[in-house]
N, C-alpha and C positions, 0 to 999 in steps of 0.2 A: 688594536684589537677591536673585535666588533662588541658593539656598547647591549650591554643585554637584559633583554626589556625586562621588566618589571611581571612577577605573576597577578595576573588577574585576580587568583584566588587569596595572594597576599592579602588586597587590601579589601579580602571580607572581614568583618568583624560582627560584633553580638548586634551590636544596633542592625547591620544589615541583614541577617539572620533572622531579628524579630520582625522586622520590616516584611523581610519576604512570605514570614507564616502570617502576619498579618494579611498581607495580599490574597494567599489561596485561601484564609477562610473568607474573606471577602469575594471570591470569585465565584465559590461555593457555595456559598448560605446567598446570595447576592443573584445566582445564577438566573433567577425568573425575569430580572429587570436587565441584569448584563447581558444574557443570552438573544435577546432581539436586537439589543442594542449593537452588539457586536456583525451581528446577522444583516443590520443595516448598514452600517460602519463599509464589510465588505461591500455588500453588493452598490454602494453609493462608488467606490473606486471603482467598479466593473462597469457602471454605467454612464461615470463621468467622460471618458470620450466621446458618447454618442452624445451626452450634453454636450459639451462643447463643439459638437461638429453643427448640431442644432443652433446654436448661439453665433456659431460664424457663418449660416447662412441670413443672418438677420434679424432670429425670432427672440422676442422676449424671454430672458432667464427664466423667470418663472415657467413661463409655457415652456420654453424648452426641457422642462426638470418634469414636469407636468405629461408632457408627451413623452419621455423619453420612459415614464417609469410603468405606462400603459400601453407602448409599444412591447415593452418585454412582461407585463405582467399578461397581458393579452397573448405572445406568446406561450408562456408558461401554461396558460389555462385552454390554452388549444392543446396543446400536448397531453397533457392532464385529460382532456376531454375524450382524446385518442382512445387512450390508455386507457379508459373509464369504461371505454364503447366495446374496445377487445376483451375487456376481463370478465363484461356482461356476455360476451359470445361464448367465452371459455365454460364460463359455469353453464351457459346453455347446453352446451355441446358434450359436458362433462358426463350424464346419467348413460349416453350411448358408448362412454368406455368404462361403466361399472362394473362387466365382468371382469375385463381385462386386468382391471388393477385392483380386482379384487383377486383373481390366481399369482402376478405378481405378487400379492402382499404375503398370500402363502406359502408361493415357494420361496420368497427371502426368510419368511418365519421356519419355516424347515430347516433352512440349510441355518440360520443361525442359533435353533433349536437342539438339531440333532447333534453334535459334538459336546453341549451341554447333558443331553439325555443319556449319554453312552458313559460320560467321564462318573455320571451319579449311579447307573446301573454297576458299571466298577466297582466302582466305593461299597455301596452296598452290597455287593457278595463278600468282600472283604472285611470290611466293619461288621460285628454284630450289633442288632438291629435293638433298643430300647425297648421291655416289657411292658406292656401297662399293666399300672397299679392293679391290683382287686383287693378289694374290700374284705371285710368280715365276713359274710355275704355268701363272697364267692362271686360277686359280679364285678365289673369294669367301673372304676368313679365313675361319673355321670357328669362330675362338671361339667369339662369340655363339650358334653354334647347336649348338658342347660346350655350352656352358652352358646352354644352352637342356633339351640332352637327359641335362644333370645331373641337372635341377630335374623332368624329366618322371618319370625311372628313379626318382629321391626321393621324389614324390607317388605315384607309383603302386605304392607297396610297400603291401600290404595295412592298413587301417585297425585299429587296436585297439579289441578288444570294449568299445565303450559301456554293454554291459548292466550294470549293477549290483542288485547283491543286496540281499534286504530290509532286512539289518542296513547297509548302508553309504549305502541311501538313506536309513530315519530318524538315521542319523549325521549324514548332513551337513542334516539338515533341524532335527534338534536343534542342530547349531552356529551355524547360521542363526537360529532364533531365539532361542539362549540371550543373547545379546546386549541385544537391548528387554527379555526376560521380565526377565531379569538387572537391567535398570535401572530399567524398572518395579518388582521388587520393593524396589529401594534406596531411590526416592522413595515408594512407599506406606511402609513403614518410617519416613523420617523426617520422614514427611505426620505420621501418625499421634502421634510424639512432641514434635512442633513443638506440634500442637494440644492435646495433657497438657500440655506445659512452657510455656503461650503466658505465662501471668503470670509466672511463671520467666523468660521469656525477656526480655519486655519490665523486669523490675527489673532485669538484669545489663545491659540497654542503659542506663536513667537512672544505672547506677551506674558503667557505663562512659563517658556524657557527661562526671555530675559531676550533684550532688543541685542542684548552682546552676543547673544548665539541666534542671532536672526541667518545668516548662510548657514550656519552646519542645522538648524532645525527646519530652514526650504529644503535642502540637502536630504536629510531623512525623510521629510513626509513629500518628496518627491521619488524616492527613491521606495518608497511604501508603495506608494500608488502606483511607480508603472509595475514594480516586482510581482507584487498580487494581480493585477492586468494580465501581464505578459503568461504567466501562473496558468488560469482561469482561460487566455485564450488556448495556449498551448496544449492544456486538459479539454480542451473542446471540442480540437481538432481533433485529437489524440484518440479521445471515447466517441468521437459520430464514426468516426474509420470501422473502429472497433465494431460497431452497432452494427452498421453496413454489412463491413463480413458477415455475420456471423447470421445476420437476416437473410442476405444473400444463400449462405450454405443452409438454411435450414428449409428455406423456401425450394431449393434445391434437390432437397432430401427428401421432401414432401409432406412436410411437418405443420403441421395449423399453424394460422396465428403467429406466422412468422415474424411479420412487422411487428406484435405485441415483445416477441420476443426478443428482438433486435432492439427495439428502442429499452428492453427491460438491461439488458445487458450492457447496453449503451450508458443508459442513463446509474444502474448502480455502481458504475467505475469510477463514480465521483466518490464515494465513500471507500476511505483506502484500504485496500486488503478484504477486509469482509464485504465492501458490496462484489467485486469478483466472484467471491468463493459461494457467494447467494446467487447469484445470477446461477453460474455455471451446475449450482446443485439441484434447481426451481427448474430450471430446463434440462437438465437428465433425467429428472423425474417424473414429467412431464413427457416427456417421448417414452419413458418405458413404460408408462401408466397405456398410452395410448396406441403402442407395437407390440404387437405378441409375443416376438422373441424379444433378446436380448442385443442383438449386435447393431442395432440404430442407437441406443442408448452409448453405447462405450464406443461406438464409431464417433459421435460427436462428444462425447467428454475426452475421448484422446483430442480430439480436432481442438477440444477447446483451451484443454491445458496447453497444446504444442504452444499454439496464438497465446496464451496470457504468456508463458517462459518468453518466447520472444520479445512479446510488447515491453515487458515487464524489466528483463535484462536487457535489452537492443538499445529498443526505439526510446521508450521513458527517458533514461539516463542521457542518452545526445540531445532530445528536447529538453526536459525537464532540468536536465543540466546546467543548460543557459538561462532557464525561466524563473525555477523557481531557487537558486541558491541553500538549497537545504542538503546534507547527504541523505541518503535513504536510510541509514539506522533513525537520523531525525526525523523521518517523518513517520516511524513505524513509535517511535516515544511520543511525538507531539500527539498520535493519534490514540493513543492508551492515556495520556495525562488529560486532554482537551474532554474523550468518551468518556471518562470516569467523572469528569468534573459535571459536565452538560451533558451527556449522556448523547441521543442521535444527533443533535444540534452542534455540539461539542464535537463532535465523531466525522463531520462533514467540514465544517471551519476549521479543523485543527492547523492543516497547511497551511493554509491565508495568516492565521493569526501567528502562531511560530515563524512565519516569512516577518511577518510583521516586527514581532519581537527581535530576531536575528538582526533586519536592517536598524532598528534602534540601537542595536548594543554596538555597531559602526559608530555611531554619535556619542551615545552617554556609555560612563563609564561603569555606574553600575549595574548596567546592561552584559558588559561583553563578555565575562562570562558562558552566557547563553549563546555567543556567536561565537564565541571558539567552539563550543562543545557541540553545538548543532547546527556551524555553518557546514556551505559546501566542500571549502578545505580547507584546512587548520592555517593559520597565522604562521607558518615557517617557512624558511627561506631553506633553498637546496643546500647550503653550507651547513646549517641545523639539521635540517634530515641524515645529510652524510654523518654528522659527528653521532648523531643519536642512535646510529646504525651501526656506524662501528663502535662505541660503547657496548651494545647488544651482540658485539659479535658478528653481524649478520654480513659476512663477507660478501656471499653472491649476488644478494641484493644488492650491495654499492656495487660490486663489479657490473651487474648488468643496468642499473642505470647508469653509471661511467658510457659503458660501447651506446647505450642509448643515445646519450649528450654526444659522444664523439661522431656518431655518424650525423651529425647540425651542425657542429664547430669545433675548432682545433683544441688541439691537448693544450695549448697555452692557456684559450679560455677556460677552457677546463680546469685549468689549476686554478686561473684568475678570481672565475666565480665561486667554486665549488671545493675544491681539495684545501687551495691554501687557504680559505678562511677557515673551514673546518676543523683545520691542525691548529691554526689561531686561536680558537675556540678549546681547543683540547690544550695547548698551552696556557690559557687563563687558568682554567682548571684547578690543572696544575699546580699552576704557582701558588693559589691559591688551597692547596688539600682538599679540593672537592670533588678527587677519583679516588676510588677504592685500586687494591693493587688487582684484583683481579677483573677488572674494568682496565685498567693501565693493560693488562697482558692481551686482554682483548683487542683493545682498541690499537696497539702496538702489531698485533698480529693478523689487525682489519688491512690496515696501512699498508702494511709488506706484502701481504698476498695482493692488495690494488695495484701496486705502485709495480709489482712483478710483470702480475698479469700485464700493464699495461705499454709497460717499458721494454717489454719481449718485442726484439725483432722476429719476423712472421714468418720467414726462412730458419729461427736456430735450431737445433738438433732437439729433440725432443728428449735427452737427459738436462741438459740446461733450462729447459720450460716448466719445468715439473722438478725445479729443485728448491722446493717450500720449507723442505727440514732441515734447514741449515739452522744455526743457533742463531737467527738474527736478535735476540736479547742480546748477544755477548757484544756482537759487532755492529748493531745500530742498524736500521734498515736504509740507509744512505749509503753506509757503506759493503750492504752487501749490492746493493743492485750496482755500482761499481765494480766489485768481484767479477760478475756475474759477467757485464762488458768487456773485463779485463781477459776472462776466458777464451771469450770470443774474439776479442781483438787483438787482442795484445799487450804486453806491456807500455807503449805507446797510445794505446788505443786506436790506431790506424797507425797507417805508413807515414813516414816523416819524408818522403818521396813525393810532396805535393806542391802545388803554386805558391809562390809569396804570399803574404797576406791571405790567403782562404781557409785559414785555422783560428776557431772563436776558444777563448779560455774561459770555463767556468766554476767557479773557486771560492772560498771559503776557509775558516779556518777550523781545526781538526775538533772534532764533535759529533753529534746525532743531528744536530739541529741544519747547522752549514751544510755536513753530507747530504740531505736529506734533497734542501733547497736546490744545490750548485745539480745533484742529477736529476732529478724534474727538469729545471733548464736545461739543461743537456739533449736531454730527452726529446722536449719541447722544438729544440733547433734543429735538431736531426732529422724528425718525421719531418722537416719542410727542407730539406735537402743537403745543410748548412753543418759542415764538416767540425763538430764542438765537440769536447772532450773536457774531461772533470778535472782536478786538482785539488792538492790540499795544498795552501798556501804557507801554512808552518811547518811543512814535511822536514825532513832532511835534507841534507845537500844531495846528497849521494840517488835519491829517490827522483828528485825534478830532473826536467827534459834537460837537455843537452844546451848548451847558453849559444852555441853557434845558430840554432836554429830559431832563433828568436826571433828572426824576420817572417814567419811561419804566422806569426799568431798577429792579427788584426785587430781584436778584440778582447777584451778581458772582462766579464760580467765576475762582479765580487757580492757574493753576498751580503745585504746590507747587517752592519756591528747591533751587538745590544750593547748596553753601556755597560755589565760587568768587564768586557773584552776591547773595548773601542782601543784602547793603547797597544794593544796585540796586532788591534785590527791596521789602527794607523802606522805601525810600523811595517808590515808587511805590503802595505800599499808605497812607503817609500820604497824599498826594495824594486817592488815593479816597476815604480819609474823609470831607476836605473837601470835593471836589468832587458825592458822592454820598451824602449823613449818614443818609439813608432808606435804602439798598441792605444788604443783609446779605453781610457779606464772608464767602466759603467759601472753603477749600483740601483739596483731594482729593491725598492721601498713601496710595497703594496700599501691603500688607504687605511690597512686595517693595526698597521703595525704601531699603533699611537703610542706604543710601548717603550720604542726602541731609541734610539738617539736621533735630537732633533736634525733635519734636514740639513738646515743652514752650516751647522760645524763639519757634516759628512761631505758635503757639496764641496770646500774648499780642498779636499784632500783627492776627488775624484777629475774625472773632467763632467762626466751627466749623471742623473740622478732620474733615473723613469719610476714610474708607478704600477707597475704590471709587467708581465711575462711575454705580452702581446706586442706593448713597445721598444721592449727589448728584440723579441721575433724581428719586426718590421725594421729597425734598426740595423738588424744584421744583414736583412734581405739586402736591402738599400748600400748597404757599406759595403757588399761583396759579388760576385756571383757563385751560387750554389756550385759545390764540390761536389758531394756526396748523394748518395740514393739510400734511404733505408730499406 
């Protein structure tokens, strides 16, 4: 049986529980010094190839770490410069569309006006309308309209001088961005010393694993660095395309400022999800501020959503796929857990750093966890998917990845990798009480509708295709897809009007488990031309074939014994001897059967003993020529 791993979530416990709230308030109350830190961390992996390409033409590490972090901060601030230069255009050029998007602002206030102004005219002919109080008097309280003529005598005391002096405007425009310049220069700083210390750094991490986990911790933080890389290039390509378009079609359309706009859209697609949904909002709004009508506006917001669905469903997942090992629910969490923590810093690292975490939980183990849950696909093998499928019931799904697998490789393999460990796995279970019955009926009734489906000759009459409602609870689902042949062929199961030797025997003794095995194999021989036919090997006298015709059968594949049955099983393997002294006795014992009776006692009773379905196939190819055509 297949050995079955261990839950990851077993071996959390309190300690690791406290540990881990430990960590987020640590990341969070921590965020002002972690949040650069981390900001360099990345961008030191993104620039470490160009270091090292610097370093193999000959230059000094230092220089090379030097130059390589002022080639791209030098880019960055040409771009930034760009950017700087269109946005001063933009506001110039903005007073010459102040009517314009001032009638926009009104008829969007209208029309989102008017359906509220009708729903209250409603009500109010309907509701009757509150009296106001009067007094003793005879006149109306007054409060409301003291108070009224508080709040006018307060607003209408003269407004204080907004003017401000040249010293107090660059005050507050130096506090404004002492901030970013301030953080920017903490992370170029300890960009710069990450990339002198990087050998430094990495020996106080193997020294801080343990020199015993010196390959699985190169392993990790190689496998960090190119992943974030690969990430980062892939995302670059990805968003200049993007940019491109979208500058192209707007320049196109006749839109200002279209390069401001291309690179704006370009460049917010590195923030996941919300910078899209800003771009694409900043620039609708934007064209209809600046067009009279309305159909330049929603001509390019259809344009723009068509392009993100594609980019976003397409192209992302077949790059990002390969690049950055994450699914897309993990990166839509990493990006709400990272924004929440760090906020826009947090909101832009979140991928890199979740890449990050994901490839550590490969190596340690109180990591992994986080890489089942947010790799790019779960830790199971196609034999776990199929069992966990049919558990659920979920017939069609196995059925259609079944024809999936089969149009790549044969139904042998098919069984090899996928059905029979699956049922192995469903037999553990078992043995063990750990199916409910109506998981049993499921997973019973996954089986049989597969095993139907798949075992249908593609000529039978379509009342035998479509006979699902038979009782197979009563009768075992081995022994109806037997039936089912037996229909169709005959009692024989073909003609005993055939060559010597070109008839395979596949058999077992009487059960769910043998029926189940012996027609799969059956099955298995036939789609590849090879004239086999089922048995039950403790039937009746009166039920087995005809003893004249024993030179018919070439082959005998017996299902391999469990130990409740081995004295059942060993005797009816003498039987065959005598009855069959020409046939070559096989037993097929898959790797997974660890369960079952050791090799060595079955070997002396048989003549071979394979391990698969496959080398049973090939066995028969070889021992015969093909009879039959499915």
């Amino acid at each position: 049986m297949p050995n079955l791993k261990t839950s990851a979530f077993s071996r959390l416990s309190s300690t690791t529980l406290l540990g881990a709230a430990v960590i987020l308030g640590m990341l969070y109350f921590g965020r002002d010094i972690l949040a650069p830190l981390a900001v360099a961390g990345i961008a030191s992996l993104i620039i470490l190839p160009l270091v090292r390409q610097l370093d193999a033409l000959g230059i000094n590490r230092a220089a090379a770490a030097i130059i390589s972090v002022l080639l791209v901060g030098a880019c960055l601030v040409a771009l930034a410069v760009v950017l700087a230069f269109q946005l001063v255009s933009v506001t110039s050029d903005l007073p010459q569309y102040r009517e314009a998007i001032q009638e926009k602002v009104e008829s969007v206030r209208a029309i989102t006006e008017r359906p509220f102004a009708r729903l209250e005219a409603e009500l109010s002919a309907v509701i009757p309308q509150p009296v106001p109080e009067v007094n003793r008097s005879g006149k109306k309280n007054s409060h409301a309209a003291a108070a009224a003529a508080t709040a006018a005598n307060a607003t209408s005391t003269p407004e204080a001088d907004t003017r401000m002096s040249v010293r107090g405007a660059l005050r507050r425009l130096f506090a404004l961005a002492w901030g970013p310049i301030g953080q920017a220069g903490i992370v170029l700083v300890l960009l710069v010393f990450i990339l002198l210390e990087q050998e430094s750094l990495r020996e106080r991490l193997i020294r801080l694993a343990g020199l015993t986990e010196m390959s699985r911790t190169m392993q990790a933080l190689g496998d960090a660095a190119e992943g974030v890389s690969r990430f980062f290039f892939s995302q670059f390509l990805v968003n200049l395309a993007f940019g491109l378009i979208m500058g192209a079609v707007l320049a196109a359309g006749g839109v200002p400022h279209a390069v401001l706009w291309g690179t704006l859209a370009g460049v917010l697609r590195f923030v996941p999800y919300l910078g899209a949904l800003a771009s694409g909002l900043m620039i609708s709004i934007f064209i209809a501020a600046i067009d009279p009508g309305w159909w330049l506006a929603l001509s390019f917001l259809a344009f723009y959503v068509c392009l993100e669905v594609i980019v976003a469903n397409f192209v992302e997942p077949r790059i990002y796929g390969h690049s950055s090992g994450l699914s897309p629910l993990a990166v839509i969490v990493s990006a709400l857990f990272w924004g929440s923590l760090w906020g826009p810093i947090g909101l832009l690292l979140s991928t890199p750093l979740t890449l990050c975490l994901v490839v550590a939980g490969r190596h340690v183990a109180a990591l992994e966890p986080i890489t089942i849950l947010l790799g790019e696909a779960p830790d199971m093998s196609h034999a776990e998917r199929f069992y966990q499928r049919a558990l659920a019931g979920e017939s069609d799904a196995i059925i259609r990845d079944a024809r999936s697998h089969l149009q790549k490789q044969s139904f042998a393999k098919y069984c090899d990798q996928i059905l029979l460990p699956g049922l192995a796995l469903a037999a553990l279970d078992l043995r063990h009480g750990r199916i409910e019955t109506a998981q049993q009926e499921r997973l019973r009734g996954s089986v049989s509708q597969l095993t139907e489906v798949l075992t249908q000759t593609p000529g039978a009459p379509r009342s035998l295709r479509r006979r699902r409602e038979v009782p197979l609870l009563n009768s075992g689902v081995g022994a109806h897809l037997r039936e089912l042949r037996l229909a169709r062929l005959g009692r024989w199961q073909g003609s005993l009007d055939v060559p010597l030797g070109s008839v395979v025997l596949c058999g077992g003794l009487q059960g769910e488990r043998d029926d189940l095995l012996s027609e799969l194999l059956v099955h298995a021989l036939r789609v590849s031309g090879i004239d086999a036919r089922s048995i039950t090997l403790d039937q009746p006298e009166d039920e087995r074939p005809d003893s004249s015709k024993a030179e018919l059968v070439s082959i005998v594949f017996l299902v391999y014994p469990t130990r409740e049955r081995l004295d059942a099983w060993m005797a009816v393997v003498g039987t065959l001897r005598s009855n069959l002294p020409q046939a070559l006795l096989v037993t097929i014992r898959p790797s997974f059967f660890n369960e079952e009776v050791d090799a060595a006692t079955v070997k002396e009773q048989v003549d071979m003993v394979l391990s698969s379905f496959e080398e049973g196939l090939a066995l028969a190819s070889t021992h015969m020529r093909p009879a039959i055509k499915v």
